[in-house]
N, C-alpha and C positions, 0 to 999 in steps of 0.2 A: 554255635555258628549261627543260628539263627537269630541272636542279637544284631549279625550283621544286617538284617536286611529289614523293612517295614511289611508288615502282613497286609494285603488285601490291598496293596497302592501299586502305582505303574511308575515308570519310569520318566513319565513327563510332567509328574504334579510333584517332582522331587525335591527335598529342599535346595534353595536358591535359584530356584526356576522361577520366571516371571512368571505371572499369574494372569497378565494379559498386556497389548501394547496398546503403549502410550502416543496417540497423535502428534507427531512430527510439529517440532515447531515452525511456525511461516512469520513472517516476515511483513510488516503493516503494509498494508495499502496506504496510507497516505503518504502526498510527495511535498516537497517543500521545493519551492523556489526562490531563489533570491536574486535578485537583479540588483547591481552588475554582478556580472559573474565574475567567479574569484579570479584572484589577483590582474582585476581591472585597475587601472590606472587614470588620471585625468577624466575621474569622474565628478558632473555638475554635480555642484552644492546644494540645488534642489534638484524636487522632480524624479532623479533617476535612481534612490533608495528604493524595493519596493519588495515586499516579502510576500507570498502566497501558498495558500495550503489547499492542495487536491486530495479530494476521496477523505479528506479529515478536518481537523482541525486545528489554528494555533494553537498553544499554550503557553510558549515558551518564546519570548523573542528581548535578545540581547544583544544590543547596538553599542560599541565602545573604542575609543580614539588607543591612542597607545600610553595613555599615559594615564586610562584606567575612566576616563572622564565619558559615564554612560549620557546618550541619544533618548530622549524623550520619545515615545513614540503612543499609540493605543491599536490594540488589534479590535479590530471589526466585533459586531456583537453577533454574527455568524460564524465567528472564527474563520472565516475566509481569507483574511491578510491584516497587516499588521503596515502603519504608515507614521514616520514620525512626526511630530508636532512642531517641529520647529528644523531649520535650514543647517545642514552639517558645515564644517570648519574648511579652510581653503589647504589645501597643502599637506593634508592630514590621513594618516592611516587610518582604516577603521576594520573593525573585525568583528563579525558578526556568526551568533550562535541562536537556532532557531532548532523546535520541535515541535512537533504536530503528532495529533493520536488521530487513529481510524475510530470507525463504529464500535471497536472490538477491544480499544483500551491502548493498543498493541501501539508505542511510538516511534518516530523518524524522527532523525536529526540532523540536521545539515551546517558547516563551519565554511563562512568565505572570510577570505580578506579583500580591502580594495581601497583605494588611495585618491582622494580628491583633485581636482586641478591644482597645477599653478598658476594665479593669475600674471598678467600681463599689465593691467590697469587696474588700480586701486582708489577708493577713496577713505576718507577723515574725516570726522564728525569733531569739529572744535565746538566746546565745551563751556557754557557758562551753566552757578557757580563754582568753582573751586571745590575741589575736593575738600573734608575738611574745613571750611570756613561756616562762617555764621554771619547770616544773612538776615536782609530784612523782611517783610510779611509780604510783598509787592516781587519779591524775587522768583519769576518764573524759570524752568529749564527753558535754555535755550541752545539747541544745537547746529551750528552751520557746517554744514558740508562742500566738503575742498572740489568737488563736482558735484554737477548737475544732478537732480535724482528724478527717474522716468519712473522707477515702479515704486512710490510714497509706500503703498500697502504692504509691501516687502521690510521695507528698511521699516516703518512704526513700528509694525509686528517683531519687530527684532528690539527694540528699546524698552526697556520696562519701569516705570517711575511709580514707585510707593513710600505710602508716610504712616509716620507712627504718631498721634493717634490717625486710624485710615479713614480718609477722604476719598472722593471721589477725582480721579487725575486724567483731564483731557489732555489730547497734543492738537493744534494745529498749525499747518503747513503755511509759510510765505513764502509764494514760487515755490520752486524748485530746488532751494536750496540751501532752507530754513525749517528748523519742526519745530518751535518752543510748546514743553506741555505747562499747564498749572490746573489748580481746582476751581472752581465758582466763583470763590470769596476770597480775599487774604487767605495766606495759610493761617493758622492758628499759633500764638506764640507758643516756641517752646518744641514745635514738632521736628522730626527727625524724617530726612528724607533720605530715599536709595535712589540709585539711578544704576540701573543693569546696563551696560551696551554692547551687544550680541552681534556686533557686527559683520566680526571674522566672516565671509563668505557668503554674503547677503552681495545678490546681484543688481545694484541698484541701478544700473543704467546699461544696456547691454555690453558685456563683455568687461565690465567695473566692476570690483567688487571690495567690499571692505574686509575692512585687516584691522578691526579692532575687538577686543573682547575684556572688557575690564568693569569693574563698579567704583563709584564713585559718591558720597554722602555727605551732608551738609546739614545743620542746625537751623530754626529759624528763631533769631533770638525775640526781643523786645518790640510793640506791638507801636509804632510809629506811622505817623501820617498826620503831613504838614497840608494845610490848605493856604494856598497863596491869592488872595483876591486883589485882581489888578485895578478893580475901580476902588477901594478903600483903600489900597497901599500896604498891608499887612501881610504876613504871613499866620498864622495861627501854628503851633506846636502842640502836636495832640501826641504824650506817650500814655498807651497801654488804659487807653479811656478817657484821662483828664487831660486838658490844655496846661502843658507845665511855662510855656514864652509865646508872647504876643510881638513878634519883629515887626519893623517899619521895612520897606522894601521900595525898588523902584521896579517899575513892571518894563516892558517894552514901549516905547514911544508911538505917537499915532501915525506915522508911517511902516513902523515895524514893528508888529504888536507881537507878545506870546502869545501861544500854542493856549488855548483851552485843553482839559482833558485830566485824566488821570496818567502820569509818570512816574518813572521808577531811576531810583538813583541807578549809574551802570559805573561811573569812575570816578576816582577821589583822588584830586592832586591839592598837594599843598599850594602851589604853586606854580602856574603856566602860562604857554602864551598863547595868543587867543593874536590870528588874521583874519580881520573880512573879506583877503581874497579866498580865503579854504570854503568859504560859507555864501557864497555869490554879493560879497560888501563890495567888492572891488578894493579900493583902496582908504578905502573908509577910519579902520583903524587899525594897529598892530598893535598890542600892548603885549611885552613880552614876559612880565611876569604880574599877570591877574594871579591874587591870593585865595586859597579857599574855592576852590573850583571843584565843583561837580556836575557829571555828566547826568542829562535827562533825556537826550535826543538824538541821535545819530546825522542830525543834519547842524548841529549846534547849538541846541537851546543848552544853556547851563543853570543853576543857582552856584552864582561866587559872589565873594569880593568884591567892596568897588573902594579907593583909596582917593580916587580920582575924582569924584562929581564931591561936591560942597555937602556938608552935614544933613543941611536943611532938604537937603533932596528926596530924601529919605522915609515916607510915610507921605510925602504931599508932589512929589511929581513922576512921571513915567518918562524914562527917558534911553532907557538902553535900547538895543539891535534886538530884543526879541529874548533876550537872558533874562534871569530874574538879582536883583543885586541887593546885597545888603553892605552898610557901612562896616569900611576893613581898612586898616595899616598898610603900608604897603611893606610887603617881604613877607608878610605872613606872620609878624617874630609878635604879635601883641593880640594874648589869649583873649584881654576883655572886650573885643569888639563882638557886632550882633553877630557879623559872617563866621568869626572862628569859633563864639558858641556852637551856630548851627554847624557847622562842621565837626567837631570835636565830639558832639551828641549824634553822628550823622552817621550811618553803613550802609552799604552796596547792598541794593533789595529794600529802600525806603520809598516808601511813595509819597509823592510831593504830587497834591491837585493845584492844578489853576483854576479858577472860575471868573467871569465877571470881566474877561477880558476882549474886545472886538477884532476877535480874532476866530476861526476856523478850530474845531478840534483836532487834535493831533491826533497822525493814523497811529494802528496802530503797529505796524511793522517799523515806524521809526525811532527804535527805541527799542527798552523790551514796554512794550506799553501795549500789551494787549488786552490790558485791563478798559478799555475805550470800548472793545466789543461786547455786543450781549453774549448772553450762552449761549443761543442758539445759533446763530453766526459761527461762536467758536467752536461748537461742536460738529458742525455741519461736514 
């Protein structure tokens, strides 16, 4: 019987008796906050995200739409709150999961949902070039906006333009509602650009907001730039370093001279018509299919065509409204003339100089011709 029992022990050091208690678990001191609070609604696309952690620290913070597409954000280097870097989506659910530790290790977690405005008023950033296309080295982004834009710093910040190999890519603003960016110099043949546009729910002008979100990329092909000199009568054709065609031209007449400056081709019609009343000529002329027509100006300067003035015109006198003209066919239908070389050899993003001509240089919001500014103007 005495196998039954332990000699010299008591009753409270018996097996499977604790040996002593174990301190109660608590519960971390740190709080997490999140603003809006959950399942808020018609919450602003800025400004009103804002996460905070009391008596702790972040750790942990997860911003994400419903369709998995995570919120850029950086928590403080105090771990004190977490802010994201860029403007959420209009019309959008968002779900957010955040954690924060105390002094002690011990953490808090906190899960909201909350759903963006609807707007009421929108804008649209139309787009030059083309998605896709291949352009010339004078081909700057150019984006117009379908309203007015009051906060520039908002909407830039929202647009992103990089090139392969990387440059350096400014934007500047004409008015209110114009951004074209480009780099310094030509692009470089050959390069590859992106253009992000992050628009969705960027508040560009009180109570407007944008509703776009897409990328858009483009090539820069062959390394062109014509120089047109109005008092020798030539154009010069320089690809990719060499002068490959020396054209005769007629420059603008001395009542109507062209535009000085550096231009950039913007449109290419085989074939158009062309009224001095659209361009303050009055009635001057209509010709209703000018050949070989390219746009450099937004107020009408072109390089086209001319079928109409005498051969001889051609290298020895200035005679057009301010266009620059080389001898053309009319209809367009005969490759061997100078106008349908240069057009044939010619793409959207080429830059065409004038020089030499007694005329004003051209600004350069008319056009994409922002090649006329220094940097520092452009950067400004």
């Amino acid at each position: 019987m005495a196998g039954c029992s332990s000699s010299g022990g008591s009753a409270a050091s018996g097996y499977g008796q604790p040996q002593g208690r174990a301190k109660p678990n608590t519960a971390s001191r740190a709080v997490v906050t999140i603003l809006p609070k959950d399942g808020a609604d018609s919450v602003a696309t800025s400004g009103a995200l804002k996460i905070t952690a009391a008596q702790g620290k972040l750790t942990t913070v997860e911003v994400a739409d419903s369709k998995g597409t995570e919120v850029q954000g950086e928590i403080a280097a105090d771990g004190a709150s977490w802010s994201p870097t860029a403007h959420l989506a209009a019309a959008t659910q968002y779900k957010v999961h955040a954690i924060a530790k105390d002094s002690e290790g011990r953490e808090s977690a906190k899960d909201t949902t909350f759903t963006t405005l609807v707007p009421k008023n929108t804008f649209i950033g139309q787009y030059t070039p083309e998605d896709g296309s291949t352009v010339g080295v004078g081909m700057p982004v150019s984006i117009n906006f379908s309203r007015g834009i009051t906060d520039p710093e908002a909407v830039e910040k929202a647009i992103k333009v990089t090139a392969v190999p990387a440059v350096r890519i400014e934007g500047h603003w004409f008015g209110n509602d114009r951004l074209d960016f480009s780099p310094k110099d030509y692009w470089a043949a050959g390069t590859k650009v992106t253009v992000e546009l992050n628009l969705d729910g960027v508040e560009g002008r009180p109570g407007v907001y944008g509703k776009q979100k897409k990328s858009i990329s483009f090539t820069i092909g062959r390394r062109q730039v014509s120089t047109v000199d109005a008092s020798a009568k030539t154009m010069k054709v320089e690809r990719d370093g060499a002068i490959i065609k020396t054209l005769p031209i007629t420059a603008g007449a001395p009542s109507t001279t062209t535009y000085n400056g550096q231009m950039v081709i913007s449109e290419k019609y085989k074939v158009t018509r062309m009224n001095g009343a659209t361009v303050g000529f009055g009635g001057e002329y209509d010709i209703r299919d000018v050949p070989h027509a390219m746009r450099l100006s937004t107020s009408g300067t072109f390089v086209h065509g001319n079928y109409w003035a005498p051969s001889s015109t051609f290298g020895s006198s200035n005679v057009s409204h301010g266009c620059v003209g080389l001898q053309d066919a009319r209809g367009a239908g005969d490759s061997s003339t100078p106008a349908a070389w240069f057009y044939d050899r010619s793409i959207i993003g080429d830059v065409v100089i004038v020089k030499n001509s007694k005329d004003k240089q051209i600004t350069p919001e008319n056009g994409l011709n922002g090649w006329t500014m220094n940097w520092p103007d452009w950067t400004a």
